[in-house]
N, CA, C and O atoms as CSV, one atom per row, in Angstrom:
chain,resi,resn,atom,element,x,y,z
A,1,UNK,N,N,-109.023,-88.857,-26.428
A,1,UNK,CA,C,-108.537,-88.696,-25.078
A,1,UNK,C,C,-109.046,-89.863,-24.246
A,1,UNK,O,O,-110.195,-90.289,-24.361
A,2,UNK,N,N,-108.249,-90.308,-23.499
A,2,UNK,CA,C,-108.463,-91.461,-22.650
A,2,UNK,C,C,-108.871,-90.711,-21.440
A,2,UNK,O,O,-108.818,-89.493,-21.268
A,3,UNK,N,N,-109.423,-91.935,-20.361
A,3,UNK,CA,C,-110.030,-91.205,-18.631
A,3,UNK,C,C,-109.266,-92.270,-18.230
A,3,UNK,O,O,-108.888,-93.327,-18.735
A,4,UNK,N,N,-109.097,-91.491,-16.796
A,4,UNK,CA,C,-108.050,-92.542,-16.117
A,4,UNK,C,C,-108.922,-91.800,-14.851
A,4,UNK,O,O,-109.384,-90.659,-14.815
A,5,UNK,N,N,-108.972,-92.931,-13.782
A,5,UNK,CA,C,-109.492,-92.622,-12.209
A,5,UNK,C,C,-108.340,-92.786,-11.420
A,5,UNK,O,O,-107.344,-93.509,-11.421
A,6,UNK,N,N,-109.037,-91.426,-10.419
A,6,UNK,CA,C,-107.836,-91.883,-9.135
A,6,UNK,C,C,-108.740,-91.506,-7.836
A,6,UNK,O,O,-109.856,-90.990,-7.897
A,7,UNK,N,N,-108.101,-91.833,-6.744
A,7,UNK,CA,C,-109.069,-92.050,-5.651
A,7,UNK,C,C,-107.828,-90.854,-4.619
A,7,UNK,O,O,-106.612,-90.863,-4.424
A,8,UNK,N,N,-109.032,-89.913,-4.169
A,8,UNK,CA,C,-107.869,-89.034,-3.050
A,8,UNK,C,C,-108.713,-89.067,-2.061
A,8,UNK,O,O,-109.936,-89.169,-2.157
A,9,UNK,N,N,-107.932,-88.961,-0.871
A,9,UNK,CA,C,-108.270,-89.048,0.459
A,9,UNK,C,C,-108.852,-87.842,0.400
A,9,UNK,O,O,-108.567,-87.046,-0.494
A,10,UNK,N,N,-109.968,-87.509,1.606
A,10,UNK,CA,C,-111.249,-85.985,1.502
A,10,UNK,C,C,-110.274,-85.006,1.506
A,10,UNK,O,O,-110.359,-84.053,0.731
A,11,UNK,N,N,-109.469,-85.110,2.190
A,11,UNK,CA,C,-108.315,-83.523,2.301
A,11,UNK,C,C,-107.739,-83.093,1.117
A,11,UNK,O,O,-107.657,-81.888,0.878
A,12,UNK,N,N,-107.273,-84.054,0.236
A,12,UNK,CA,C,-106.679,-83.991,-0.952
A,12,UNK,C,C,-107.935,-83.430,-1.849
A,12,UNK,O,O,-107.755,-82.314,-2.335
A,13,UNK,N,N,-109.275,-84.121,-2.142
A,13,UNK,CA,C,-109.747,-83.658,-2.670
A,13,UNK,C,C,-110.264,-82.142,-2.378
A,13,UNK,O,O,-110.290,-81.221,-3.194
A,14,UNK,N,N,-110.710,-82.102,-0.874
A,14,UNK,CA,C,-110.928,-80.711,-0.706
A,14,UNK,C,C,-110.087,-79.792,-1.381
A,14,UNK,O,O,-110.628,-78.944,-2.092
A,15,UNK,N,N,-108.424,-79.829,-1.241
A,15,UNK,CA,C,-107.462,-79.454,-1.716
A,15,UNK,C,C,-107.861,-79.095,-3.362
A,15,UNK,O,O,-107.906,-77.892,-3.621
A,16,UNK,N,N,-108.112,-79.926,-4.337
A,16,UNK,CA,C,-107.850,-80.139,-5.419
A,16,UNK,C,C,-109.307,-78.931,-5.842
A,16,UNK,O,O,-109.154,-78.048,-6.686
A,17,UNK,N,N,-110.378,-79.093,-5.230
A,17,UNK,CA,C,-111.627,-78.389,-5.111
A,17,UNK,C,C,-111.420,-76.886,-5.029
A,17,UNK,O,O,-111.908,-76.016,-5.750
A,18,UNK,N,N,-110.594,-76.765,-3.996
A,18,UNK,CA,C,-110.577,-75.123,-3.701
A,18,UNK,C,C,-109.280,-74.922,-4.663
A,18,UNK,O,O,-109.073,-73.709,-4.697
A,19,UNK,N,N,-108.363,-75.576,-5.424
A,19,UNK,CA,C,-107.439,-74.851,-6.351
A,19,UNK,C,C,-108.528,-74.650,-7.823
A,19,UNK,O,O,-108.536,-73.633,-8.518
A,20,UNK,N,N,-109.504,-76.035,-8.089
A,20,UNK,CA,C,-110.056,-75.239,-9.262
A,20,UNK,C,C,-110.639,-74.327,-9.071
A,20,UNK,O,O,-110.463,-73.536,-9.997
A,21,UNK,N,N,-111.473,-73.848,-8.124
A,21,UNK,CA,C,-111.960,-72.459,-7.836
A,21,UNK,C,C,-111.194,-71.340,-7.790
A,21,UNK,O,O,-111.685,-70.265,-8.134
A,22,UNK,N,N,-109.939,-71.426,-7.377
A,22,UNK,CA,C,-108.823,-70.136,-6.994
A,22,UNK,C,C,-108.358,-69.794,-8.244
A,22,UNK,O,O,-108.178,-68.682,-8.741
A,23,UNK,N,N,-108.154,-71.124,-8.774
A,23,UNK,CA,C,-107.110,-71.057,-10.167
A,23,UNK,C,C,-107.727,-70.921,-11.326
A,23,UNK,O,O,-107.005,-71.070,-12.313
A,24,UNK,N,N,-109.328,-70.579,-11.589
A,24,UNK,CA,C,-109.563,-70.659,-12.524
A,24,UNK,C,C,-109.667,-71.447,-13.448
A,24,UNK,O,O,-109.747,-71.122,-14.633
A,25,UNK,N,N,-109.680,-72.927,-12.873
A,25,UNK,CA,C,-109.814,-74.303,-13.810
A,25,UNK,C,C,-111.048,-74.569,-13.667
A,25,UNK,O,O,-111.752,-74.608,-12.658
A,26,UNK,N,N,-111.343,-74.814,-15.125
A,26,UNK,CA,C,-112.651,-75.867,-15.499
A,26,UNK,C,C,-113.081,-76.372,-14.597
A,26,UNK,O,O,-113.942,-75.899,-13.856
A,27,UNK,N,N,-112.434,-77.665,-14.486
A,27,UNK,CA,C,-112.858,-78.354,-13.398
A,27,UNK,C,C,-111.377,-79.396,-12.921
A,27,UNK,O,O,-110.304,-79.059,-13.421
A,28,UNK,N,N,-111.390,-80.209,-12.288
A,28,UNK,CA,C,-110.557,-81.150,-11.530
A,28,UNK,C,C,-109.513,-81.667,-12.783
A,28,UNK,O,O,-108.303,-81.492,-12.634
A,29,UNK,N,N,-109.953,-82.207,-13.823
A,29,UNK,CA,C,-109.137,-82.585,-15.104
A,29,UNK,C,C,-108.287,-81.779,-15.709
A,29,UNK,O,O,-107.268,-82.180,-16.272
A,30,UNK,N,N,-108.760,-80.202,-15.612
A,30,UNK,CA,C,-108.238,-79.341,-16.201
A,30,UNK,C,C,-106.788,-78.889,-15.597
A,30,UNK,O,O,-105.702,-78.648,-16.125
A,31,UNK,N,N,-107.509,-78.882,-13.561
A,31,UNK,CA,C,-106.493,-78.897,-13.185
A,31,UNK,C,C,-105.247,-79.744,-12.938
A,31,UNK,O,O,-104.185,-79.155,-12.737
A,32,UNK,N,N,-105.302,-81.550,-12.936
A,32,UNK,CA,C,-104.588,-82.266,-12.881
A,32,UNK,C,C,-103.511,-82.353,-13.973
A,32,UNK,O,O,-102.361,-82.764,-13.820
A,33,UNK,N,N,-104.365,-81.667,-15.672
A,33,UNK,CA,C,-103.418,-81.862,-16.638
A,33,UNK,C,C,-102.340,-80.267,-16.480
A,33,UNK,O,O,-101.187,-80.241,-16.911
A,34,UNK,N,N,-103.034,-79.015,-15.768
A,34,UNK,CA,C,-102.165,-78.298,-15.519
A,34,UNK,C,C,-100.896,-78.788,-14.851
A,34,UNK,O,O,-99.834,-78.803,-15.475
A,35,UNK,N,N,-101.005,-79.262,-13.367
A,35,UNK,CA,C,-99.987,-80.097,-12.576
A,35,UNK,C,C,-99.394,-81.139,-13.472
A,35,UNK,O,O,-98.190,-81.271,-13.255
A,36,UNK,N,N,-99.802,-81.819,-14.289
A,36,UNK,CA,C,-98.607,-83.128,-14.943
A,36,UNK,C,C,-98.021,-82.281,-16.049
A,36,UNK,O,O,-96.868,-82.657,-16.259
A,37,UNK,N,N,-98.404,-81.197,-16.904
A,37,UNK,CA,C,-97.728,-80.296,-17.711
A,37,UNK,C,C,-96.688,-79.609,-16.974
A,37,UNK,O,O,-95.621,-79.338,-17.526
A,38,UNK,N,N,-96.948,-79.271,-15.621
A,38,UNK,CA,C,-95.870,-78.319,-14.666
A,38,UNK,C,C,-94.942,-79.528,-14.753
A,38,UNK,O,O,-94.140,-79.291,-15.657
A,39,UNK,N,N,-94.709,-80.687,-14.222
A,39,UNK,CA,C,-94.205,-81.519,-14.204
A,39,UNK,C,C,-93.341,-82.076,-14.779
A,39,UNK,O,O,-92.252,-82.508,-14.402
A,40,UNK,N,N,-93.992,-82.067,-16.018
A,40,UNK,CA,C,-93.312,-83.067,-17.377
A,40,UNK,C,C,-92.373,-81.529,-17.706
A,40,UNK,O,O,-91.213,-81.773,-18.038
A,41,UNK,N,N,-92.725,-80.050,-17.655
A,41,UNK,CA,C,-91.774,-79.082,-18.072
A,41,UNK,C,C,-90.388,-79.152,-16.548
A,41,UNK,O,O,-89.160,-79.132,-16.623
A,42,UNK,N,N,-91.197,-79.224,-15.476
A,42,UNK,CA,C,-89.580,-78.907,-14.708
A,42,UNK,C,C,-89.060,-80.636,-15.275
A,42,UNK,O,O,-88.455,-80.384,-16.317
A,43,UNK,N,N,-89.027,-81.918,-15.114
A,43,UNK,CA,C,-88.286,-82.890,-15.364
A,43,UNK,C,C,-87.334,-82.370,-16.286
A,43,UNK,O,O,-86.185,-82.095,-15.942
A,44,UNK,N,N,-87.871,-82.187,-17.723
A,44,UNK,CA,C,-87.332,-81.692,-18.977
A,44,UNK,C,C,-86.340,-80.128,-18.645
A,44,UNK,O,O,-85.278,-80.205,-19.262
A,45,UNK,N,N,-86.396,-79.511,-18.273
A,45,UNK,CA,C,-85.797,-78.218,-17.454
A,45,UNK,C,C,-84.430,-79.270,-16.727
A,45,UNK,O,O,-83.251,-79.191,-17.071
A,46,UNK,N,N,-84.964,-80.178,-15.713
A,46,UNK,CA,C,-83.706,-80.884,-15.134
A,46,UNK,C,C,-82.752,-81.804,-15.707
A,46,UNK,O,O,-81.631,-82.167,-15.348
A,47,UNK,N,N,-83.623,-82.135,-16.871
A,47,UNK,CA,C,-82.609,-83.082,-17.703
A,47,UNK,C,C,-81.915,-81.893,-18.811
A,47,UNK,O,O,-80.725,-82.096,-19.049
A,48,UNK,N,N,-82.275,-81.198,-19.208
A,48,UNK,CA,C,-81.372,-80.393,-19.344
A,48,UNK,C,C,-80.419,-79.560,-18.947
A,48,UNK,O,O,-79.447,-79.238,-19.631
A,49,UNK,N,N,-80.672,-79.173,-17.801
A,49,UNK,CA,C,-79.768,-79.114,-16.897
A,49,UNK,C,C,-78.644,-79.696,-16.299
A,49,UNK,O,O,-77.780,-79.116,-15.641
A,50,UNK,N,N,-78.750,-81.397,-16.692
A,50,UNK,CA,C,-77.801,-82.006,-16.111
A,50,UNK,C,C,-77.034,-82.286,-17.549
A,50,UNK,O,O,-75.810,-82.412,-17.511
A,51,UNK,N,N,-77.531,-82.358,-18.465
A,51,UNK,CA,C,-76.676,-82.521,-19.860
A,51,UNK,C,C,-75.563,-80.961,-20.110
A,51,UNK,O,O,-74.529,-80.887,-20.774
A,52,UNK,N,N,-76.293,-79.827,-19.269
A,52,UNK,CA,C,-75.518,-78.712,-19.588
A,52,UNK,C,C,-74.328,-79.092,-18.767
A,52,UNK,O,O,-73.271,-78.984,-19.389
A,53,UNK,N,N,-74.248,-79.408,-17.834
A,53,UNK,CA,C,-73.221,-79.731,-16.466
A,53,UNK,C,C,-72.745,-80.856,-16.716
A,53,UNK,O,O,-71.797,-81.286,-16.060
A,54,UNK,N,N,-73.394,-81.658,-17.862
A,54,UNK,CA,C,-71.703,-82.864,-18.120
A,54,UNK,C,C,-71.371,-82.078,-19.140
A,54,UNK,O,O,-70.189,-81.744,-19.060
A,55,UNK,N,N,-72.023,-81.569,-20.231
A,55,UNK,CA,C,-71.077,-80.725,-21.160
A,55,UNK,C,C,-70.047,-79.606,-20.538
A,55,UNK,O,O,-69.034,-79.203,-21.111
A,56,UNK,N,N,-70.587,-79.124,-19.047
A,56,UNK,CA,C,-69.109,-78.389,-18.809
A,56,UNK,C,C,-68.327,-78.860,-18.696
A,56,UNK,O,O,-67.241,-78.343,-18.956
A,57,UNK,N,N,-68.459,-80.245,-18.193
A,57,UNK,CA,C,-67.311,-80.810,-17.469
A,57,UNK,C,C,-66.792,-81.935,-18.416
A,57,UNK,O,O,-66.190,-82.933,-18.020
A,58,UNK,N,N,-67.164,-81.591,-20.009
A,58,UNK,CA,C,-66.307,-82.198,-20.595
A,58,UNK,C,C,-64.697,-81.343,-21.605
A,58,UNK,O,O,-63.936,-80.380,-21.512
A,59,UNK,N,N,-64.922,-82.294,-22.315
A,59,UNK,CA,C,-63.658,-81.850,-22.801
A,59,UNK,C,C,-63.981,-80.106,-24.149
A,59,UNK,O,O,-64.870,-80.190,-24.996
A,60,UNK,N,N,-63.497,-79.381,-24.084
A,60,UNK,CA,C,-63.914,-78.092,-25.156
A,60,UNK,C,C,-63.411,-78.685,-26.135
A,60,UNK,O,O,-62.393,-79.372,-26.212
A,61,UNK,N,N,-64.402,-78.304,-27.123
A,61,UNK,CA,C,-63.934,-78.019,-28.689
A,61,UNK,C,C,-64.868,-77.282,-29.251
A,61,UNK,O,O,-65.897,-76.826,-28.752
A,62,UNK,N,N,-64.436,-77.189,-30.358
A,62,UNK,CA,C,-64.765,-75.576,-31.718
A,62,UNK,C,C,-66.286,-76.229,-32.121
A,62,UNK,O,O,-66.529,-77.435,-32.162
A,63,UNK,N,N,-67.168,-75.223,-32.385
A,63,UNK,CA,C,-68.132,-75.593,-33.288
A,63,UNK,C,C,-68.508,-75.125,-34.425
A,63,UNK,O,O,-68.808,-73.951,-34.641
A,64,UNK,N,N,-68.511,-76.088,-35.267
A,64,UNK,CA,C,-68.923,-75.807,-36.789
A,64,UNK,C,C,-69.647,-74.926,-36.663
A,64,UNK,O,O,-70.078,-74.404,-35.635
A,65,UNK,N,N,-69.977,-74.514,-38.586
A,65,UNK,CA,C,-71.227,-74.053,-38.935
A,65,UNK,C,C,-72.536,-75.104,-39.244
A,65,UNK,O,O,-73.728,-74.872,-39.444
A,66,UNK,N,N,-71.710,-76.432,-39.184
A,66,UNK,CA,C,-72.972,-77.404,-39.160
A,66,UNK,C,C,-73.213,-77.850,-37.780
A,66,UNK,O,O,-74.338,-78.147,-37.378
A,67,UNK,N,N,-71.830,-77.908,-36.838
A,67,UNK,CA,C,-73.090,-78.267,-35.321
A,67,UNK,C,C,-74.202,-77.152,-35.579
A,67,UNK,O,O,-75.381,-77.391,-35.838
A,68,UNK,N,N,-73.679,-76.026,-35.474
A,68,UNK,CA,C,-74.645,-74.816,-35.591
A,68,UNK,C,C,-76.448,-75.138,-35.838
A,68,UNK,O,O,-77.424,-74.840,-35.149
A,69,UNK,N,N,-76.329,-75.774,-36.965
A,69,UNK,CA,C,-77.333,-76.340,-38.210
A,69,UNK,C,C,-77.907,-76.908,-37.446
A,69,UNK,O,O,-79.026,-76.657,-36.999
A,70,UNK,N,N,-77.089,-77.896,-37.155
A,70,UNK,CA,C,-77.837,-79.070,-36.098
A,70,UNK,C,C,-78.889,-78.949,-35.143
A,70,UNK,O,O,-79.992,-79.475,-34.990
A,71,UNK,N,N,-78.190,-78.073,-34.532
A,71,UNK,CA,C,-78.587,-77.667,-33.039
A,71,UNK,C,C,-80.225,-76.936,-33.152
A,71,UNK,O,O,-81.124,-77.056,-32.319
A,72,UNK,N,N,-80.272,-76.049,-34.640
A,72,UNK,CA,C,-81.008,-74.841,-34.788
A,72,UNK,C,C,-82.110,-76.020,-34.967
A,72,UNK,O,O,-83.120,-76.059,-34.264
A,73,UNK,N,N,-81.777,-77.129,-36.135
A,73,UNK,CA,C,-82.891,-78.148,-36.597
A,73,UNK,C,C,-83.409,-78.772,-35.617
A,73,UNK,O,O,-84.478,-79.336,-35.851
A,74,UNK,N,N,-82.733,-78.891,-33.984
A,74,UNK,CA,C,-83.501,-80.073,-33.321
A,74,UNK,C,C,-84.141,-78.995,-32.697
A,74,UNK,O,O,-85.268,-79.318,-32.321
A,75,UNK,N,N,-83.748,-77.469,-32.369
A,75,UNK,CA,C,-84.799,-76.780,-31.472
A,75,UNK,C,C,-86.138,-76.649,-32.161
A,75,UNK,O,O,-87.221,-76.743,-31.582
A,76,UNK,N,N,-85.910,-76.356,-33.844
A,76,UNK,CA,C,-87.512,-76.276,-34.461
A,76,UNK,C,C,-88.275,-77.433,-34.596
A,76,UNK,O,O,-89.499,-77.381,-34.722
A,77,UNK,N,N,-87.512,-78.690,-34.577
A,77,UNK,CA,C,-88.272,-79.650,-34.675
A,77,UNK,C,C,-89.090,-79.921,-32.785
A,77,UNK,O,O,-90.034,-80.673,-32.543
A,78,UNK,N,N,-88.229,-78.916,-31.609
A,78,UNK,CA,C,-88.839,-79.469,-30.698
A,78,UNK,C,C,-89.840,-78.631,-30.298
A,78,UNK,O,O,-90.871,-78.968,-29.717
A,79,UNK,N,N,-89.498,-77.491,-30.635
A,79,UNK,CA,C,-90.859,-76.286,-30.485
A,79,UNK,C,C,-92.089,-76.617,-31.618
A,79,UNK,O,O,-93.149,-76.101,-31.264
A,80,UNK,N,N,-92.163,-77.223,-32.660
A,80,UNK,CA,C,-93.173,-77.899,-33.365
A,80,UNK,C,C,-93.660,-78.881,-32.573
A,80,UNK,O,O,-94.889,-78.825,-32.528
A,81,UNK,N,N,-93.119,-79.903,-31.825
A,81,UNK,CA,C,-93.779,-81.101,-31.204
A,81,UNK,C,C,-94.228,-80.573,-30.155
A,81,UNK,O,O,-95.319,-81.065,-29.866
A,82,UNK,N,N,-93.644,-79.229,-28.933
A,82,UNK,CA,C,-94.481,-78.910,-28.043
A,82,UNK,C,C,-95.798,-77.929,-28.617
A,82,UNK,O,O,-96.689,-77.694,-27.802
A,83,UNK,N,N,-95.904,-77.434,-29.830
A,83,UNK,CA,C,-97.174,-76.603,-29.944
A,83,UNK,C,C,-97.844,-77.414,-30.748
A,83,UNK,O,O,-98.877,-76.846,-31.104
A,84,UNK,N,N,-97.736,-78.560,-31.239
A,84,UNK,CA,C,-98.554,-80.014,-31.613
A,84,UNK,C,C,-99.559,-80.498,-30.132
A,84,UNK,O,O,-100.748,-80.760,-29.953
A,85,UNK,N,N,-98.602,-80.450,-29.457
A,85,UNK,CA,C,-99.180,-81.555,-28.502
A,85,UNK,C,C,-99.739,-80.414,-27.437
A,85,UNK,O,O,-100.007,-80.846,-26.316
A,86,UNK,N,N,-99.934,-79.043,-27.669
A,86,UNK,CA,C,-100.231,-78.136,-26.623
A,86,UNK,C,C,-101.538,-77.787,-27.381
A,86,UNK,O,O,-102.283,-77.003,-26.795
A,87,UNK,N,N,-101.984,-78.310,-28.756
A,87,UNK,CA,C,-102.962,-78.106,-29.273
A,87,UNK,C,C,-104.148,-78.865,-28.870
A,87,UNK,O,O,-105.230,-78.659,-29.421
């Protein structure tokens, strides 16, 4: 694991102080990687979202039993990489 610094103005930190206390975080790290995990899940939530909404608005067609396949292989391969990296 790498450290990375950041510098917050007293309010911010006060801020950041009274959420690890409320929230039950470790400490300040614990909570920052909570917030960039919230983060990195809504982005991913919105980019999927916008791929669902050009697929409406494209053209229909039938799906195999191998899109099927497809589809099933990239969700297990992506629920393996999020409980990899949640380890």
């Amino acid at each position: 694991m790498s450290t990375m610094t950041i510098s917050l103005p007293d309010p911010l930190r006060q801020f950041v102080d009274t959420q690890v206390v409320q929230g039950g975080y470790g400490d300040a790290s614990a909570y920052m990687r909570a917030l960039i995990r919230a983060d990195e899940k809504r982005k991913a939530e919105d980019h999927l979202e916008s791929l669902l909404l050009k697929g409406l608005e494209g053209e229909e067609s039938a799906f195999t039993s191998q899109d099927w396949q497809s589809i099933r292989q990239e969700a297990l391969a992506q629920v393996k990489k999020a409980e990899s990296s949640a380890a």
